[in-house]
N, C-alpha and C positions, 0 to 999 in steps of 0.2 A: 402541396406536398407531392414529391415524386418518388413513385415505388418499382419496385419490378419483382417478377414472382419469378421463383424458381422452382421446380420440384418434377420430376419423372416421370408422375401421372398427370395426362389432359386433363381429365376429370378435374381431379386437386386444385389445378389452375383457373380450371372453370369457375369452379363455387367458390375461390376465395376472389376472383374477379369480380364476381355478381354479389359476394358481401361489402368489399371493399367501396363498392358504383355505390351503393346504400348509406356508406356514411358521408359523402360528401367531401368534399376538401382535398382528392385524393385522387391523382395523376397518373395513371397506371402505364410505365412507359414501354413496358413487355413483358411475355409470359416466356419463360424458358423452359424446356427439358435437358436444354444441353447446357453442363455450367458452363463451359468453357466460350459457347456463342455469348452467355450474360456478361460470363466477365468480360468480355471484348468490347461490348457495349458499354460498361460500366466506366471502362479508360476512357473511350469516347466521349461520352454526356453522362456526368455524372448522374447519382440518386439521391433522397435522403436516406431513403432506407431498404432494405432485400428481405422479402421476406422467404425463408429458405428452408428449403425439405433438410433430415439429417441425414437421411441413406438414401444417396442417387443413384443407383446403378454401380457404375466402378469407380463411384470418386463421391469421398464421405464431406459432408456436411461441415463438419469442423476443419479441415483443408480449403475448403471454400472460404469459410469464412474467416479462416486467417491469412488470407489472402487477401481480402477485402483489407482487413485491418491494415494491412504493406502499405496501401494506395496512399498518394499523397493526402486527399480529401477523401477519407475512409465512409460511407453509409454506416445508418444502426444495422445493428442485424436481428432479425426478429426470426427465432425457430418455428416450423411450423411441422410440426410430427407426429406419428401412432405409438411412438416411444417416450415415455415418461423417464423410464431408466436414465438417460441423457442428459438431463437435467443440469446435473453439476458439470459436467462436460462444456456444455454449451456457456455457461456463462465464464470458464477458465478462458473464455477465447472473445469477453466484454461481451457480450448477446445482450441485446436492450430489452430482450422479452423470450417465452419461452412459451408457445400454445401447444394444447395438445386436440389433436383431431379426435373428434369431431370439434370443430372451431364453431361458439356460439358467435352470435351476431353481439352481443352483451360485451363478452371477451374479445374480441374482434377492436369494437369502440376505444377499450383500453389502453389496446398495445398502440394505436393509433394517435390516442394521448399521450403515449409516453415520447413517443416520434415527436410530437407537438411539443413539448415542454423541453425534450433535448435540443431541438433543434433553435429556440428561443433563448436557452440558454447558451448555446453555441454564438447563438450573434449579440448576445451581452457581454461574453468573454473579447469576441473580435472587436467590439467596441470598443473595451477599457484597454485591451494593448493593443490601438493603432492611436487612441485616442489621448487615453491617460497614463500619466509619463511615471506616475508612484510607484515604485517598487515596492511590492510586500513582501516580508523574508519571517518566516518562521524557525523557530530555534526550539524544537521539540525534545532535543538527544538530555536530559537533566533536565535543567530547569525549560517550561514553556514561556518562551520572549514574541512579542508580534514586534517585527519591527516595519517603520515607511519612511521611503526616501533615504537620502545617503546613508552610507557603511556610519559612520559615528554617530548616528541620530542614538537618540533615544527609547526603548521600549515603550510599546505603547502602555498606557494607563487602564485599566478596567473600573468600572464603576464599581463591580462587585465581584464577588468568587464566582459568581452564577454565571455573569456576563461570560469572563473569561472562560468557564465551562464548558458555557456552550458556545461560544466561538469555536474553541478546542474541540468538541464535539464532531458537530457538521466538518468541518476540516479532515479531522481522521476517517471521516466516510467518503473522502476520494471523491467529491465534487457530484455525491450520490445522492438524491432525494430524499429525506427524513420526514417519516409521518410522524407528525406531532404526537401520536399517543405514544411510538415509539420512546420519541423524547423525553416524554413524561414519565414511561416507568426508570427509564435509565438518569434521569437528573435528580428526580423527585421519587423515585420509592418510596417513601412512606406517605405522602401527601395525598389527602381525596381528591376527587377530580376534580370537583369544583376550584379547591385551594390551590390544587397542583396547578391548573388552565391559567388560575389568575396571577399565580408569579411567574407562569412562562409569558404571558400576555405583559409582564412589566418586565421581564430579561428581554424580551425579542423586541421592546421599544427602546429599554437602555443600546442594548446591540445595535440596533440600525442608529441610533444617532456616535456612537465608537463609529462603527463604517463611515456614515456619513463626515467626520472629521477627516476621512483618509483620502477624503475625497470621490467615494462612492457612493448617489445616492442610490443604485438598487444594487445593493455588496449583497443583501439578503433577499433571497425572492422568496416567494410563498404563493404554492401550487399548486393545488387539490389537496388540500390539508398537509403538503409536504412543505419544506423548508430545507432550502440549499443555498452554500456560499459559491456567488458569480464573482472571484475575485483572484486578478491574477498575482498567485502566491509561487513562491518559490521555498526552500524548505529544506536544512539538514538532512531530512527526515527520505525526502527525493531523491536527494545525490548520494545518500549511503544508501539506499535497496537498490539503484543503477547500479552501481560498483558492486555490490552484492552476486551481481546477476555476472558478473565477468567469470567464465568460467578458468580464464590462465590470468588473473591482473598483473600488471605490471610492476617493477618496484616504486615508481612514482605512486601507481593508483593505490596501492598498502600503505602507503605512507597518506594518502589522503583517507582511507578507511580507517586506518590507525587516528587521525586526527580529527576526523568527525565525530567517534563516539566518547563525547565526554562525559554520558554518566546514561544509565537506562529510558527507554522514552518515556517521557511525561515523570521521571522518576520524585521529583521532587511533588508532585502533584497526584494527591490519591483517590486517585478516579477507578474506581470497579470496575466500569465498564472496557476501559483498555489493558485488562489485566493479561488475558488471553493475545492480544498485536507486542506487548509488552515483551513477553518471555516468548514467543517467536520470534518474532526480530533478533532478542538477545542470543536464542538457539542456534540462528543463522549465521549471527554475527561471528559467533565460538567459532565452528565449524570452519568457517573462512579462514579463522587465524590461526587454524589448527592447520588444516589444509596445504596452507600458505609455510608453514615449519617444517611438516614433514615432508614437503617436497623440495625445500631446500637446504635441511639441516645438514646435509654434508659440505655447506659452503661457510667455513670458520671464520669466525672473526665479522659474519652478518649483520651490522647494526639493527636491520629490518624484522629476523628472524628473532632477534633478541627481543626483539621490543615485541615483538607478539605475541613470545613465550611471557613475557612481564605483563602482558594486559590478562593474557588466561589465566594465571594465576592470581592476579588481580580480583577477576571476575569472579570466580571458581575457586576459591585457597582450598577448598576441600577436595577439587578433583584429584585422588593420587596422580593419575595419568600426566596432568600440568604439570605438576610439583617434580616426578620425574625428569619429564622433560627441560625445566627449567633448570635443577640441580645436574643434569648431564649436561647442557647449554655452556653453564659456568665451568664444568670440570673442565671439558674438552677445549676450552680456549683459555683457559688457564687464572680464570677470575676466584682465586678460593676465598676472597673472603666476602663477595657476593656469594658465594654456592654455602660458606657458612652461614650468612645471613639469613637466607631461603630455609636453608634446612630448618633453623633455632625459631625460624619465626611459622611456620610450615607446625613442628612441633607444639609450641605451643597453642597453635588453633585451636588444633588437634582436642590439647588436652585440657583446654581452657570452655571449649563452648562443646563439646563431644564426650570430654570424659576419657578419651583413647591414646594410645600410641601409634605413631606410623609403622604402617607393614614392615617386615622384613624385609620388603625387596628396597625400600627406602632407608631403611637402613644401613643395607650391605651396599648400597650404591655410594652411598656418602661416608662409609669407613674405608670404603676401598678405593675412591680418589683422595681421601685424604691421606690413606696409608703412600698414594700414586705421587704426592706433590710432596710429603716430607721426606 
């Protein structure tokens, strides 16, 4: 394994030099003070991993290390600091580990396993795509579908709810190590350890031989009590937070955002634990199409904007703010008997699952184009 230290103090370099010589296995290709000599280095001869101060002088820790991130063949990046504070910092920016000085020799071992076990599963992934030719596509947005091989195949089959759980599990943790007791309070809450251990012990045998049909035989690895899926998947769920993150999209790209989300994630599937990714995503998702309206609502006649005013109301029937927008939508291009539609069914929601009437301003909106169109 090949490492290089970075950090402001000789010192600092020193001792994590002379713990690092201690465990073995462990290539220390230079010590830096200066990021900017590391990074130079790092274009040159690659590393697996950087292990990196957060405050260097006139250039912070976290700019270093997303920097790193840019690189074609990106290093882990492991923090090594007297700031605990940082914590959540550092890993917004994928940190594979996060020590705090004084670094025991104990903790030290750790992060040096975790270097070990990414970097293993990095040449498991490079395997199955230079090697095996399956495609796996995930359909997370409603209903959860595994699919392999061509666009018309078939979903895959699960042996049981469990199976499928917990493939869907490990999945939503973004190719991140799962300690088995973790797994066991979130699959099995109510189950003793003992009972819970022995049906994750008969899920994680059905599971690998489901893998193994797809033609993987290590799709599931298991790694210091952890369990991670090594399997190159593709996913709805991928291509809608990419487009998410567009901060002007295109009309094209709205229209593949508008078409990706066909119902909430994992919605058909009531799993606890993705309650919380659940209704963030869907927060996001709003947002965007909210975004995406009010910055084009002066362009009439938008097929685009229309249909994103239809999906937030869709989504939201209770938000007035949609409902607004959607009923001004219809006025100003002249759809009234869509804008009656909205209103009469808008109302009823209302009064059917709330008990309420719409506000006044919903209401003087839709007397006063319809006074505007008779």
């Amino acid at each position: 394994m090949k490492v290089l230290l970075v950090d402001d103090e000789e010192i600092a370099l020193e001792v994590l030099e002379r713990m690092l010589c201690q465990i073995g296995n462990v290539e220390i290709l230079g010590k830096y003070t200066d990021p900017e000599k590391a990074l130079a280095r790092l274009k040159t001869e690659g590393a697996d991993a950087v292990f990196l101060d957060f405050e260097m002088g006139g250039r912070h820790g976290l700019q270093f290390a997303q920097e790193l991130l840019n690189m074609d063949t990106s290093p882990e990046v492991i923090f090594v600091t007297a700031y605990s504070q940082y914590a959540v910092d550092a890993f917004e920016v994928d940190a594979l580990d996060y020590l705090v000085k004084p670094v025991t020799l104990t903790r030290l071992m750790k992060a040096v396993q975790k270097i070990e076990e990414r970097q293993s599963l990095k040449r498991i992934r490079k395997s199955h795509s230079t090697v095996n030719e399956v495609n796996i596509r995930v359909h997370s947005l409603g209903a959860f579908q595994v699919f392999a091989g061509e666009e018309e195949a078939m979903p895959v089959r699960w042996r049981t709810k469990k199976v499928k759980e917990m493939f869907c599990y490990l999945w939503m943790n973004r190719e991140q190590p799962v300690n088995k007791y973790r797994i066991l309070e979130e699959l099995w809450p109510e189950a003793a350890l003992d009972k819970g251990t022995a049906l994750l012990h008969t899920t994680v045998y059905q599971l690998r031989k489901v893998i193994k049909e797809l033609h993987f035989e290590d799709g599931l690895q298991y790694i210091n009590d952890q369990y991670v899926l090594a399997l190159p998947i593709k996913s709805d769920l991928e291509e809608l937070e990419g487009l998410l993150k567009e901060p002007a999209p295109s009309p094209e790209q709205m229209k593949r955002i508008l078409q990706l989300y066909e119902g909430d994630l994992l919605e058909l599937d009531e799993y606890n634990w993705c309650i919380y990714e659940r209704q963030s995503l869907k927060n996001t998702y709003l947002k965007c199409l909210q975004r995406y309206a009010e910055k084009n609502e002066d362009k009439l006649h938008n097929e685009i904007v229309e249909k994103c005013l239809q999906k937030l109301f869709e989504m939201d029937t209770y938000n007035e703010r949609y409902a607004v927008m959607l009923i001004s939508n219809y006025a100003d291009t002249g759809k009234t008997k869509e804008m009656v539609e909205v209103y009469n069914y808008y109302c009823k929601v209302l009064w059917e699952d709330l008990g309420i009437a719409p506000s006044r301003k919903v209401i003087e909106l839709y007397r006063k184009n319809i006074k505007i169109d008779s």
